[in-house]
PDB file of N, CA, C, O and CB in Angstrom:
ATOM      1  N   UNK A   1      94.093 110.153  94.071  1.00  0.00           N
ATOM      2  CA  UNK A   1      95.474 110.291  93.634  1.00  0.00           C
ATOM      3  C   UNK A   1      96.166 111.353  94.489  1.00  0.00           C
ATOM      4  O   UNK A   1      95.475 112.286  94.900  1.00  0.00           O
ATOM      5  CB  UNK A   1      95.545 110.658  92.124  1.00  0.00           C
ATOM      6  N   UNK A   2      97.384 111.304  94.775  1.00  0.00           N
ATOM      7  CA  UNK A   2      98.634 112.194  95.436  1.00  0.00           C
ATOM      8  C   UNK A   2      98.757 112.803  94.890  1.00  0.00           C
ATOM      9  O   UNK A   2      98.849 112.606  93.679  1.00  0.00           O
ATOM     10  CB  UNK A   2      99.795 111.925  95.727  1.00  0.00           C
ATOM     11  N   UNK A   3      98.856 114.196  95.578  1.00  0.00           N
ATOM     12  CA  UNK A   3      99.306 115.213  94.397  1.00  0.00           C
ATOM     13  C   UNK A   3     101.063 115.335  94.836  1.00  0.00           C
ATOM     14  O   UNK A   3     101.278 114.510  95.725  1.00  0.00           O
ATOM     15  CB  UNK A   3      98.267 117.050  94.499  1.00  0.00           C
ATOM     16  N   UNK A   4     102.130 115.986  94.530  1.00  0.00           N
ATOM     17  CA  UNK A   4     102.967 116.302  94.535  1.00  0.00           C
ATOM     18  C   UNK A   4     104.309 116.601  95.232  1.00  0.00           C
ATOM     19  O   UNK A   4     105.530 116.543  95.084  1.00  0.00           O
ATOM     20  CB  UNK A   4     102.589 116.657  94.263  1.00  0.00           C
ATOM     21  N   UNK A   5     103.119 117.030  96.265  1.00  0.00           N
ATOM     22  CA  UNK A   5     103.503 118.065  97.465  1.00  0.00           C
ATOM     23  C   UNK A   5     104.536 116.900  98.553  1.00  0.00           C
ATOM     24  O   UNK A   5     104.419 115.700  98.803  1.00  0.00           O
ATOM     25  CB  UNK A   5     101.692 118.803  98.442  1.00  0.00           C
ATOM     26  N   UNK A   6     105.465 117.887  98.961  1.00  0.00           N
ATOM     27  CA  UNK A   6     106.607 117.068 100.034  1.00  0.00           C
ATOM     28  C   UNK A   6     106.155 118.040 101.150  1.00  0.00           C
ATOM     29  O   UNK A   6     105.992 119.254 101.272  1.00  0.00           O
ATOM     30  CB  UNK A   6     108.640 117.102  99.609  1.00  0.00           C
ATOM     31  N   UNK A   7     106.002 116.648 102.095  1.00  0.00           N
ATOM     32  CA  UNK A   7     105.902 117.255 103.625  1.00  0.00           C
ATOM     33  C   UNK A   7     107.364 116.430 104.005  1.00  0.00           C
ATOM     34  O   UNK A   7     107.969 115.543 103.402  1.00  0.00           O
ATOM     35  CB  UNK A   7     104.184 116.722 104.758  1.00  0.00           C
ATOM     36  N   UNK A   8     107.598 117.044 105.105  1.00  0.00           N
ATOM     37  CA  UNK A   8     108.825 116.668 106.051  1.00  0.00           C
ATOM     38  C   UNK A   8     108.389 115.078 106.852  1.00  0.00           C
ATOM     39  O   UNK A   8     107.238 114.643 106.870  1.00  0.00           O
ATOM     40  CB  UNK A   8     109.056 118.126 107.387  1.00  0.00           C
ATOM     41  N   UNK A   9     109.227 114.587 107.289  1.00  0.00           N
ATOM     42  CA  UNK A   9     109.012 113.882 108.192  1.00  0.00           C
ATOM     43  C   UNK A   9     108.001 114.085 109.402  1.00  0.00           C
ATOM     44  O   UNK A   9     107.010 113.407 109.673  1.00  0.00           O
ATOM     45  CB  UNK A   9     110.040 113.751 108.491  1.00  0.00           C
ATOM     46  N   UNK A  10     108.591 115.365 110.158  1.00  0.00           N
ATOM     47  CA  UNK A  10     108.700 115.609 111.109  1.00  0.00           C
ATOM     48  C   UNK A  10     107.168 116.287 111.166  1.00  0.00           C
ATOM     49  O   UNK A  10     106.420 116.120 112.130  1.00  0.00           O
ATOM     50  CB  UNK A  10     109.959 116.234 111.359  1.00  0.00           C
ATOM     51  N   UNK A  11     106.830 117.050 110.026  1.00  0.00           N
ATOM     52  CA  UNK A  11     104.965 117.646 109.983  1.00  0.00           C
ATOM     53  C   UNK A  11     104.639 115.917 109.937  1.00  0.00           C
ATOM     54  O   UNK A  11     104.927 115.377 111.005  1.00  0.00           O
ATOM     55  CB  UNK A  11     104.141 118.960 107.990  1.00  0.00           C
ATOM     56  N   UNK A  12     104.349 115.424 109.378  1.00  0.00           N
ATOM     57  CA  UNK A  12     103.816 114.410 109.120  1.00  0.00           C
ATOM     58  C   UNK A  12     103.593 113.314 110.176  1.00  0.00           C
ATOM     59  O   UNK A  12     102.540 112.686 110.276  1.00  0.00           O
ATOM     60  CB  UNK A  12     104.422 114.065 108.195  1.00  0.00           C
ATOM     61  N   UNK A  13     104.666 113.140 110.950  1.00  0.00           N
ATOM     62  CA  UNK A  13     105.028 112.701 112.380  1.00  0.00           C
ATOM     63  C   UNK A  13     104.104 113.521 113.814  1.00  0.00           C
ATOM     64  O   UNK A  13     103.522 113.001 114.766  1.00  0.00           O
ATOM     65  CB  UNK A  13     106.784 113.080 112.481  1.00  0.00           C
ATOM     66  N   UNK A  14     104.271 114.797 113.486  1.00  0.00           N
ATOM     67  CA  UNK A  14     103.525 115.773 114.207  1.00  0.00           C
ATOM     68  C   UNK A  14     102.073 115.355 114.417  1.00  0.00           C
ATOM     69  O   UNK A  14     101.435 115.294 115.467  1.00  0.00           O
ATOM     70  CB  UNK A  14     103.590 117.073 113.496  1.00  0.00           C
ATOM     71  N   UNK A  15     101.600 115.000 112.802  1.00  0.00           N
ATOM     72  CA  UNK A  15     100.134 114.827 112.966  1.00  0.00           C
ATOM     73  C   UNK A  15     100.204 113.689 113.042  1.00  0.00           C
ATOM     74  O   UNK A  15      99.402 113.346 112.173  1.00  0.00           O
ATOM     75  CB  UNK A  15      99.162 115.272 112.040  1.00  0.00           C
ATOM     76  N   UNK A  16     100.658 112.661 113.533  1.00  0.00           N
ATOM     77  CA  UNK A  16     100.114 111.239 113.699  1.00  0.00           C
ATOM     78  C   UNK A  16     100.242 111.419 114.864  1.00  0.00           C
ATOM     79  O   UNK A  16      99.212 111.021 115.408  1.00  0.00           O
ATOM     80  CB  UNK A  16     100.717 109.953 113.115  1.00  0.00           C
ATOM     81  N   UNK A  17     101.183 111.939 115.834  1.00  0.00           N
ATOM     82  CA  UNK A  17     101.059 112.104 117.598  1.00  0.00           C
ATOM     83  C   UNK A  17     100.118 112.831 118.124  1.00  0.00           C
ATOM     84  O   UNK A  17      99.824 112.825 119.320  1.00  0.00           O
ATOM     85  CB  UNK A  17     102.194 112.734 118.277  1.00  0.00           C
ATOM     86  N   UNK A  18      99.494 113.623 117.100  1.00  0.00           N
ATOM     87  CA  UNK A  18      98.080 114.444 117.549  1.00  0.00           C
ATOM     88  C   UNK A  18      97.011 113.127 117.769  1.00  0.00           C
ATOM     89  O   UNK A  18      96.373 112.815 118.774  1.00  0.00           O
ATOM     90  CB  UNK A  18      97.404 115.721 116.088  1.00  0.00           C
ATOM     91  N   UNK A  19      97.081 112.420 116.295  1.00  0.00           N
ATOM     92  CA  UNK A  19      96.089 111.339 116.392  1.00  0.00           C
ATOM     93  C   UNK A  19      96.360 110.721 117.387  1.00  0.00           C
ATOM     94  O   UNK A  19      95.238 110.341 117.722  1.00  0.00           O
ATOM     95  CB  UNK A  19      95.972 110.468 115.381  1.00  0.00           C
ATOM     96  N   UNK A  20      97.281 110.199 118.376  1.00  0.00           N
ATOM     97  CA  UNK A  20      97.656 109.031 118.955  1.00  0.00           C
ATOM     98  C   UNK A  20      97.212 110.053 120.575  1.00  0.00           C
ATOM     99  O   UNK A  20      96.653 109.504 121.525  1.00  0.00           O
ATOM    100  CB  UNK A  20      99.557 108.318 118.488  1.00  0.00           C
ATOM    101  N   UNK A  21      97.458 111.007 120.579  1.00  0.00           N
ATOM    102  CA  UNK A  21      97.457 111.604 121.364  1.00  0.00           C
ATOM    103  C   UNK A  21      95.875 111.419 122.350  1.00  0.00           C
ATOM    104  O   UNK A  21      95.713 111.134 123.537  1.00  0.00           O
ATOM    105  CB  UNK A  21      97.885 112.766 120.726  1.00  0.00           C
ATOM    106  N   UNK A  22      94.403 111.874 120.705  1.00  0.00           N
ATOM    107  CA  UNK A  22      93.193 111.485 121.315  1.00  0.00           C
ATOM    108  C   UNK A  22      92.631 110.274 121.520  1.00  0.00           C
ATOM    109  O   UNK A  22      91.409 110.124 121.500  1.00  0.00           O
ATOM    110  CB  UNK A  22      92.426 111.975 120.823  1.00  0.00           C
ATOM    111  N   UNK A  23      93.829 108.894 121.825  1.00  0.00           N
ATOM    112  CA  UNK A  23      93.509 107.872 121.970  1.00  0.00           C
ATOM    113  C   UNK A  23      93.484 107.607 123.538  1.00  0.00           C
ATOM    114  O   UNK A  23      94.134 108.212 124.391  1.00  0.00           O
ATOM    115  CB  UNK A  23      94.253 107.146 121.170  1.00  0.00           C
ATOM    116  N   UNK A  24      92.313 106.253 123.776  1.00  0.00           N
ATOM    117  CA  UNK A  24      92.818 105.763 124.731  1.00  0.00           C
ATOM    118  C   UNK A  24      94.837 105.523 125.450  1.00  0.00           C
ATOM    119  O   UNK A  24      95.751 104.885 124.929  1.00  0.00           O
ATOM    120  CB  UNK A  24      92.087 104.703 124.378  1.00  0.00           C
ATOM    121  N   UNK A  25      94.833 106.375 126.810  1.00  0.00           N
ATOM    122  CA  UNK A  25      96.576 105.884 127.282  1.00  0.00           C
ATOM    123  C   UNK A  25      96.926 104.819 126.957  1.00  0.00           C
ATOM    124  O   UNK A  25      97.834 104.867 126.127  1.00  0.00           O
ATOM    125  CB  UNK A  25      96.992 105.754 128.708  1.00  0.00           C
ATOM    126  N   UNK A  26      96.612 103.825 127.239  1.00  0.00           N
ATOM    127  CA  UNK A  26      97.413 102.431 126.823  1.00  0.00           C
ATOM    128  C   UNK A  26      97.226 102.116 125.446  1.00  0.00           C
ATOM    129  O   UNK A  26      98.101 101.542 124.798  1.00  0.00           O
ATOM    130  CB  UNK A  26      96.926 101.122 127.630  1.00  0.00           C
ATOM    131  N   UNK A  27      95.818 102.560 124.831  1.00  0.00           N
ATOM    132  CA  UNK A  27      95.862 102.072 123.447  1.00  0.00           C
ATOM    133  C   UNK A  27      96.969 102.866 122.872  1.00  0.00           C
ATOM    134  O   UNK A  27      97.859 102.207 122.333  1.00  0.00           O
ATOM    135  CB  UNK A  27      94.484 102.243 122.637  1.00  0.00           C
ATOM    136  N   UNK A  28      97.156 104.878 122.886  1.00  0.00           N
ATOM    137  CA  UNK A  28      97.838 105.855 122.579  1.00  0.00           C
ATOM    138  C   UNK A  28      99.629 105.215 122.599  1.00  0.00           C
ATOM    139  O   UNK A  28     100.521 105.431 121.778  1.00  0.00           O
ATOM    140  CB  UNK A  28      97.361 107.083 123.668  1.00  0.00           C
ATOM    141  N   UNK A  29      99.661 104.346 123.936  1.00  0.00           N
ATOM    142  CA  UNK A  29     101.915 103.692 124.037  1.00  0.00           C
ATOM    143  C   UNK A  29     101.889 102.818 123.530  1.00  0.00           C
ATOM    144  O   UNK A  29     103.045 102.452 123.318  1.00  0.00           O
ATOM    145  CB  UNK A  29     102.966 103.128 125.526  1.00  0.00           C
ATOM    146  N   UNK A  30     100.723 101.721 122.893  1.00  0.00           N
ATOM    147  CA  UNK A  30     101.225 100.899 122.018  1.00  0.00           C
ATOM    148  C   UNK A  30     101.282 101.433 120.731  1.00  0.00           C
ATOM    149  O   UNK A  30     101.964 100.671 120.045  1.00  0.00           O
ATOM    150  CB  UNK A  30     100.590  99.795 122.033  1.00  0.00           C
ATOM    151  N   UNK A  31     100.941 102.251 120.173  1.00  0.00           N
ATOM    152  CA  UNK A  31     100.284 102.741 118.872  1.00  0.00           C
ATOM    153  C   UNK A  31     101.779 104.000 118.537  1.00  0.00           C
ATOM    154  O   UNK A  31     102.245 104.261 117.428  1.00  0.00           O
ATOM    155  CB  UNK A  31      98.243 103.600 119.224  1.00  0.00           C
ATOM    156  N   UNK A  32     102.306 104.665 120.100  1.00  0.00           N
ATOM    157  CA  UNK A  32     103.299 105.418 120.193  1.00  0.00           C
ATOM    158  C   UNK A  32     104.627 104.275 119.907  1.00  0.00           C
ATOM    159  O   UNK A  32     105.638 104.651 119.313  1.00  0.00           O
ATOM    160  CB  UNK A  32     103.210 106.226 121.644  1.00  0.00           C
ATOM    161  N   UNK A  33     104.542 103.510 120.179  1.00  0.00           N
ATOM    162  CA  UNK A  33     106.032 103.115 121.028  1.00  0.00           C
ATOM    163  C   UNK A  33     105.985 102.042 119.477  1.00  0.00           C
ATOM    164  O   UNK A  33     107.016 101.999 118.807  1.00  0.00           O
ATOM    165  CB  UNK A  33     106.018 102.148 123.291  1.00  0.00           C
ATOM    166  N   UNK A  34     104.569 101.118 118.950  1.00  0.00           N
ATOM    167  CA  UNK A  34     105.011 100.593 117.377  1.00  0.00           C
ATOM    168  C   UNK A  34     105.588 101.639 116.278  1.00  0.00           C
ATOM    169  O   UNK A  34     106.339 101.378 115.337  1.00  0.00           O
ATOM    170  CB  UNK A  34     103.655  99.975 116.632  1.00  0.00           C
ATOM    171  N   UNK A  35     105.099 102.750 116.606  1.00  0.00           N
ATOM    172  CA  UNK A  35     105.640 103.757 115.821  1.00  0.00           C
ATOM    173  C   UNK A  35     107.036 104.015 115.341  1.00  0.00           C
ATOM    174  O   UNK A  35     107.628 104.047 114.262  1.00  0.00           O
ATOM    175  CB  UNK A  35     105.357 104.678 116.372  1.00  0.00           C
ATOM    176  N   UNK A  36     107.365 104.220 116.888  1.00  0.00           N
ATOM    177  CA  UNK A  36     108.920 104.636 116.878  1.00  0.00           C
ATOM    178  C   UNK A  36     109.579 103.433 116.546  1.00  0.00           C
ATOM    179  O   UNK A  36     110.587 103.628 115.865  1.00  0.00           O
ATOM    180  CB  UNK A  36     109.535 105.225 118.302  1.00  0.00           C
ATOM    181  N   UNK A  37     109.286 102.016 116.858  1.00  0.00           N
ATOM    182  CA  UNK A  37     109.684 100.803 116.828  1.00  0.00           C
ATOM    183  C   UNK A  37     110.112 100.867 114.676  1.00  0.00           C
ATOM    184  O   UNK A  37     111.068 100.431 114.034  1.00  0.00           O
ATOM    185  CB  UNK A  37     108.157  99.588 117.656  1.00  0.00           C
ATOM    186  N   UNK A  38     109.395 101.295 114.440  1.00  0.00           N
ATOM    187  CA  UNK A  38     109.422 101.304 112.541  1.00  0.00           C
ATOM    188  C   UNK A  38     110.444 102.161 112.408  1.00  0.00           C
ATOM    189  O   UNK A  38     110.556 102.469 111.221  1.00  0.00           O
ATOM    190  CB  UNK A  38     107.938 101.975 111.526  1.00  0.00           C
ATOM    191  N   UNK A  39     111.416 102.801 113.239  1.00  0.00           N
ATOM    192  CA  UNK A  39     112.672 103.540 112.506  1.00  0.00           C
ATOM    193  C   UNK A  39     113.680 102.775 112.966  1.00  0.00           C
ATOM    194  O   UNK A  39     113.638 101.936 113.865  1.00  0.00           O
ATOM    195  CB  UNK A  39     112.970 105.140 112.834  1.00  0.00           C
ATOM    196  N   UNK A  40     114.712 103.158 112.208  1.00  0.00           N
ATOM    197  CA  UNK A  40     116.123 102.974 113.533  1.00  0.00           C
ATOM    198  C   UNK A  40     116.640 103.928 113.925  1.00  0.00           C
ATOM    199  O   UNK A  40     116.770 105.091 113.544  1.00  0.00           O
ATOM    200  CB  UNK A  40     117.424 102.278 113.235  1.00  0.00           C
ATOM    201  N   UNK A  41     117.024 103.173 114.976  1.00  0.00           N
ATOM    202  CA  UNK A  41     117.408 104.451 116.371  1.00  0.00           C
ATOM    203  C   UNK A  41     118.473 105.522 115.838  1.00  0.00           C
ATOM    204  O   UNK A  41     118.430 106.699 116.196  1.00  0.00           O
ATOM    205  CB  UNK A  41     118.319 103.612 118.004  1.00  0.00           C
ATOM    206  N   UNK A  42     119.259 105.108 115.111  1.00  0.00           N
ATOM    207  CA  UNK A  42     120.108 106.369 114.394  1.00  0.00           C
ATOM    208  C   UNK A  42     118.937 107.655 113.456  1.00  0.00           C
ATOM    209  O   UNK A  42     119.170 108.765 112.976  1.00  0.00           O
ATOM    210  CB  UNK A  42     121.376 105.436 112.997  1.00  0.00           C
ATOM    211  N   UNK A  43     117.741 106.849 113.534  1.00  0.00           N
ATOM    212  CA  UNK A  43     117.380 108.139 112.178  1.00  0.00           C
ATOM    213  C   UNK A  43     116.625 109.260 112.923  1.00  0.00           C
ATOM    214  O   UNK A  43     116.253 109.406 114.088  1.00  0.00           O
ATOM    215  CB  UNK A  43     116.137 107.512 110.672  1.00  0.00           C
ATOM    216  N   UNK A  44     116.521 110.201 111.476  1.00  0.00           N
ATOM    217  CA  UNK A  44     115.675 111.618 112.427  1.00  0.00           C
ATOM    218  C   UNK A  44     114.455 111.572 112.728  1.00  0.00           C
ATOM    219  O   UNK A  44     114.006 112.454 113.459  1.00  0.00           O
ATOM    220  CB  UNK A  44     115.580 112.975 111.775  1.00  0.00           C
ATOM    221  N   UNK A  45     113.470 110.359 112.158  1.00  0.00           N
ATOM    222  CA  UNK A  45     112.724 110.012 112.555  1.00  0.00           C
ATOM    223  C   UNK A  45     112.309 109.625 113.907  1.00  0.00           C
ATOM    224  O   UNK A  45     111.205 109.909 114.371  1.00  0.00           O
ATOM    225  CB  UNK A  45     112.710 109.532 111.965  1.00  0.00           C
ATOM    226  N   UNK A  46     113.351 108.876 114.617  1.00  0.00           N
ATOM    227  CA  UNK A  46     113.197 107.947 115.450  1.00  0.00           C
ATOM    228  C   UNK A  46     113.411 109.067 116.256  1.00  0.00           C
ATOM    229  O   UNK A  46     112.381 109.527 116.749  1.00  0.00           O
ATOM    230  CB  UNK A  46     113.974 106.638 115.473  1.00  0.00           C
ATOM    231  N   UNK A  47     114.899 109.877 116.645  1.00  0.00           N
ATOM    232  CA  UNK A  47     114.966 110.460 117.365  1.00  0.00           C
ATOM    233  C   UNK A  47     113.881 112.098 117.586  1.00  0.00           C
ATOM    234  O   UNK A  47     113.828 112.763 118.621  1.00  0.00           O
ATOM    235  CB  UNK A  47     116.202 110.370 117.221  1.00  0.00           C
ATOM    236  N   UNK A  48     113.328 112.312 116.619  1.00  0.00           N
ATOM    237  CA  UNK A  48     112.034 113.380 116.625  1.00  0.00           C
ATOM    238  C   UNK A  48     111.132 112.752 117.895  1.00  0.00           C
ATOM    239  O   UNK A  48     110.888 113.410 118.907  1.00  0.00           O
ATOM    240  CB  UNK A  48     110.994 113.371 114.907  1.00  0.00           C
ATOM    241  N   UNK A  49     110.580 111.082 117.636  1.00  0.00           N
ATOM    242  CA  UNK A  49     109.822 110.845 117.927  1.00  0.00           C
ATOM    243  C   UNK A  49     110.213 110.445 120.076  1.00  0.00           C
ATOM    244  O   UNK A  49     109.367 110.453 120.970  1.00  0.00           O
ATOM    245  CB  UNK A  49     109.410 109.911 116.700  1.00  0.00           C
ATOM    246  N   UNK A  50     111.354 110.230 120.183  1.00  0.00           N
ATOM    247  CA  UNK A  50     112.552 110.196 121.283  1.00  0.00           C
ATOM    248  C   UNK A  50     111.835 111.316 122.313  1.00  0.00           C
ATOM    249  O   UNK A  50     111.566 111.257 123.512  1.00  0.00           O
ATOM    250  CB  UNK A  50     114.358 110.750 120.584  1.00  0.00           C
ATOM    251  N   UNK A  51     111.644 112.391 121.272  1.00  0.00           N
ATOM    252  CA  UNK A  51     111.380 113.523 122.183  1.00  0.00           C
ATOM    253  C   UNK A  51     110.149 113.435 122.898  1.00  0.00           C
ATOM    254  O   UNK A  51     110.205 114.215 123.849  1.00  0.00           O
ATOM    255  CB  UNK A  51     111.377 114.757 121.489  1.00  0.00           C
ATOM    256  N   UNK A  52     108.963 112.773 122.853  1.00  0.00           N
ATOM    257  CA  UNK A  52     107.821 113.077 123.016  1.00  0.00           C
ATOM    258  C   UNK A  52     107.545 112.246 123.871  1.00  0.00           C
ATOM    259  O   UNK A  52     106.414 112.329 124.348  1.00  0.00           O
ATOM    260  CB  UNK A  52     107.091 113.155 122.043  1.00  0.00           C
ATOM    261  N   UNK A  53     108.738 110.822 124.529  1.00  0.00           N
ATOM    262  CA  UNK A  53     108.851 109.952 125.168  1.00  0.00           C
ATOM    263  C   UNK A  53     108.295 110.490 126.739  1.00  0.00           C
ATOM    264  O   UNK A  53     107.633 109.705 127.417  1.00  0.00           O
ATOM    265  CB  UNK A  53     110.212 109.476 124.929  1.00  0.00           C
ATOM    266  N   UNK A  54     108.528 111.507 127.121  1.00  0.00           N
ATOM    267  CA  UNK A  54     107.674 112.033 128.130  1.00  0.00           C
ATOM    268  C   UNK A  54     106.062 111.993 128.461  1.00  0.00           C
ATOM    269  O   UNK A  54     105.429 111.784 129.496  1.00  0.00           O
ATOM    270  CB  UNK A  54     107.935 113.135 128.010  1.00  0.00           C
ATOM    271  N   UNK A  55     105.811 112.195 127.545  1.00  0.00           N
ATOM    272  CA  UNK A  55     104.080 112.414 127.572  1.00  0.00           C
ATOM    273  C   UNK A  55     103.058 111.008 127.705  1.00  0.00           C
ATOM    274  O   UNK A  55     101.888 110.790 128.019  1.00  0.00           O
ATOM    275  CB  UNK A  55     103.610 113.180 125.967  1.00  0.00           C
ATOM    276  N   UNK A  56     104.358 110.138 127.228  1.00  0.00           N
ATOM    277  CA  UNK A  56     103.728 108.981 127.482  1.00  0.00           C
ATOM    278  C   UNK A  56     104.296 107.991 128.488  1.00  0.00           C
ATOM    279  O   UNK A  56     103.708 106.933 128.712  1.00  0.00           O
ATOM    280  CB  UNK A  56     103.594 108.406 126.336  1.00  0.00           C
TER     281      UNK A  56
END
C-alpha cells in the first residue's frame, strides 16, 4: 500500500532518468524519448524532461 506522501513531478522524473540513464544508449532514447512522448508539449512535465534532450 501507498502511503501519503506527495513527491513533485520533477523528483520523480529525476529518478526515472537516473534509471534510463544506466541503460543500454539506444535502449536508454527509446525508453527517454516514450517518456517525454506521454506529456504534452505545453506541460511542466514535458518541458523538465526538454532539458535533458542533450545527453541523449
Amino acid at each position: 500500500m501507498l502511503d501519503n506522501t506527495v513527491y513533485s513531478s520533477e523528483l520523480l522524473l529525476s529518478n526515472i532518468i537516473q534509471v534510463i540513464l544506466n541503460l543500454d544508449d539506444e535502449v536508454g532514447k527509446l525508453v527517454f524519448d516514450g517518456l517525454k512522448a506521454s506529456f504534452a508539449i505545453d506541460s511542466k512535465e514535458y518541458q523538465y524532461l526538454a532539458n535533458f534532450d542533450l545527453i541523449h
